[in-house]
C-alpha positions as CSV (number, residue, x, y, z in Angstrom):
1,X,12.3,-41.7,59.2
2,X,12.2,-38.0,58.6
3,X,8.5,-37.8,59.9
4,X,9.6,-39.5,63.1
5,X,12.5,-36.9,63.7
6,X,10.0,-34.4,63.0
7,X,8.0,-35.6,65.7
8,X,10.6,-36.0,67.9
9,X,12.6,-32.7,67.6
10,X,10.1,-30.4,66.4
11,X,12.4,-27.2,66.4
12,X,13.9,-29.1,63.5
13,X,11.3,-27.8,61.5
14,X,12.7,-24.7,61.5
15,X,16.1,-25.3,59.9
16,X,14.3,-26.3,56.5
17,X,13.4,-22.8,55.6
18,X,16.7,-21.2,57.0
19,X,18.8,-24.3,55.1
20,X,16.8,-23.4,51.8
21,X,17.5,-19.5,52.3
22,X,21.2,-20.7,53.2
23,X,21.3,-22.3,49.6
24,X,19.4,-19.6,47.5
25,X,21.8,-16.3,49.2
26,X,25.1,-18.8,48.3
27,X,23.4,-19.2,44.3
28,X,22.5,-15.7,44.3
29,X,25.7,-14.8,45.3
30,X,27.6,-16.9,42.8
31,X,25.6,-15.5,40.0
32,X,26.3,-12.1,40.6
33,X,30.5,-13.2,41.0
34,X,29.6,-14.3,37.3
35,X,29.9,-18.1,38.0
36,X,28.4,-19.7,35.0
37,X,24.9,-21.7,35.1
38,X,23.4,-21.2,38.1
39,X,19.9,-22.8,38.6
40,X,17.9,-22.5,41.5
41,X,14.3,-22.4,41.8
42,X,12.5,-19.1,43.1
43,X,9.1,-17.6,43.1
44,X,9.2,-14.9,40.1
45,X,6.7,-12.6,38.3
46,X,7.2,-14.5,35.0
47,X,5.0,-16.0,32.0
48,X,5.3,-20.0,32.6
49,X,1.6,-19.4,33.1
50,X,-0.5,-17.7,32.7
51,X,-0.2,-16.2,36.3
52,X,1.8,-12.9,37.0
53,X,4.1,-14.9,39.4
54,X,5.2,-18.6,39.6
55,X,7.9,-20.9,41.4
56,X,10.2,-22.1,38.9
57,X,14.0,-22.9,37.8
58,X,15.8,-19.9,37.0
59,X,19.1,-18.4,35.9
60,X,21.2,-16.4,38.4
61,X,24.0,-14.4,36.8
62,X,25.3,-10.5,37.3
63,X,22.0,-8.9,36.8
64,X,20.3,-11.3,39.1
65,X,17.9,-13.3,37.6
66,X,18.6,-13.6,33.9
67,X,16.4,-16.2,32.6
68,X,13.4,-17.7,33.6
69,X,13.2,-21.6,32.7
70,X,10.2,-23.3,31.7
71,X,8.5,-26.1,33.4
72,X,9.9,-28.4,30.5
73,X,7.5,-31.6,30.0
74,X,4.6,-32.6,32.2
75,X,2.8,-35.8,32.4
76,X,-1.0,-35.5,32.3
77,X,-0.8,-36.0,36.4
78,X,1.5,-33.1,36.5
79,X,-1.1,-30.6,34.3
80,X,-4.1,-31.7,36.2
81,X,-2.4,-30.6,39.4
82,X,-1.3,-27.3,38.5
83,X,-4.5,-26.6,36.6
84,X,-6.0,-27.7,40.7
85,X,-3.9,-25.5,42.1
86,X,-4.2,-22.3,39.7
87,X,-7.0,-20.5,41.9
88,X,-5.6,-21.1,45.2
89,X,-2.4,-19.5,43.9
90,X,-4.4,-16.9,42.4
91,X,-5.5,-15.8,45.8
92,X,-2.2,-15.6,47.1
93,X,-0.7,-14.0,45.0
94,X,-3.4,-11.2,44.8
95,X,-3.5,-10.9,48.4
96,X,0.6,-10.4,48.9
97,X,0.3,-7.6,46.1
98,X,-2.4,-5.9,47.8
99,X,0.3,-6.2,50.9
100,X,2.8,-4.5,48.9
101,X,0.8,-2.3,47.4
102,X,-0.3,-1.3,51.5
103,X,2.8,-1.5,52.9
């Protein structure tokens, strides 16, 4: 169903990533009002792997983000495909801190 309205209406496409920003801005903004326990996932620099930055639950509060929350338990399927995906991520993320670093 949600393939075929993707077909059909193709600028819906664009309200996922504006929905998802939408929901992230309202956590972020609760966490720094001090509501309690608010858990979103974002892409930090953070040690869940060993990678300097990964997607991943974490903890809004005043400070912004306060904790960053493990992956809790994988099944073996889970582990082979992050270990897949490791050097493609790799890339990225060395490209977008040579961006930084450029821009």
């Amino acid at each position: 169903m949600a393939l075929q309205v993707c077909i059909l209406r193709p600028d819906i496409l664009l309200l996922f990533p504006r929905y998802a920003g939408a929901v992230f801005a309202d956590a972020c903004l609760k966490g720094l009002n001090g509501v309690p326990d608010v858990v979103e996932c974002s892409f930090v620099q953070s040690t869940v792997t060993e990678l300097p930055f990964f997607a991943s639950k974490v903890r809004l509060g005043k400070n912004g983000v306060e904790e960053v929350l493990g992956l809790g338990q994988l099944s073996e399927f889970e582990k082979e495909g992050l270990e897949n995906l490791k050097g493609e991520l790799k890339s990225s993320i060395e490209k977008g801190i040579k961006f930084a670093h450029a821009n």
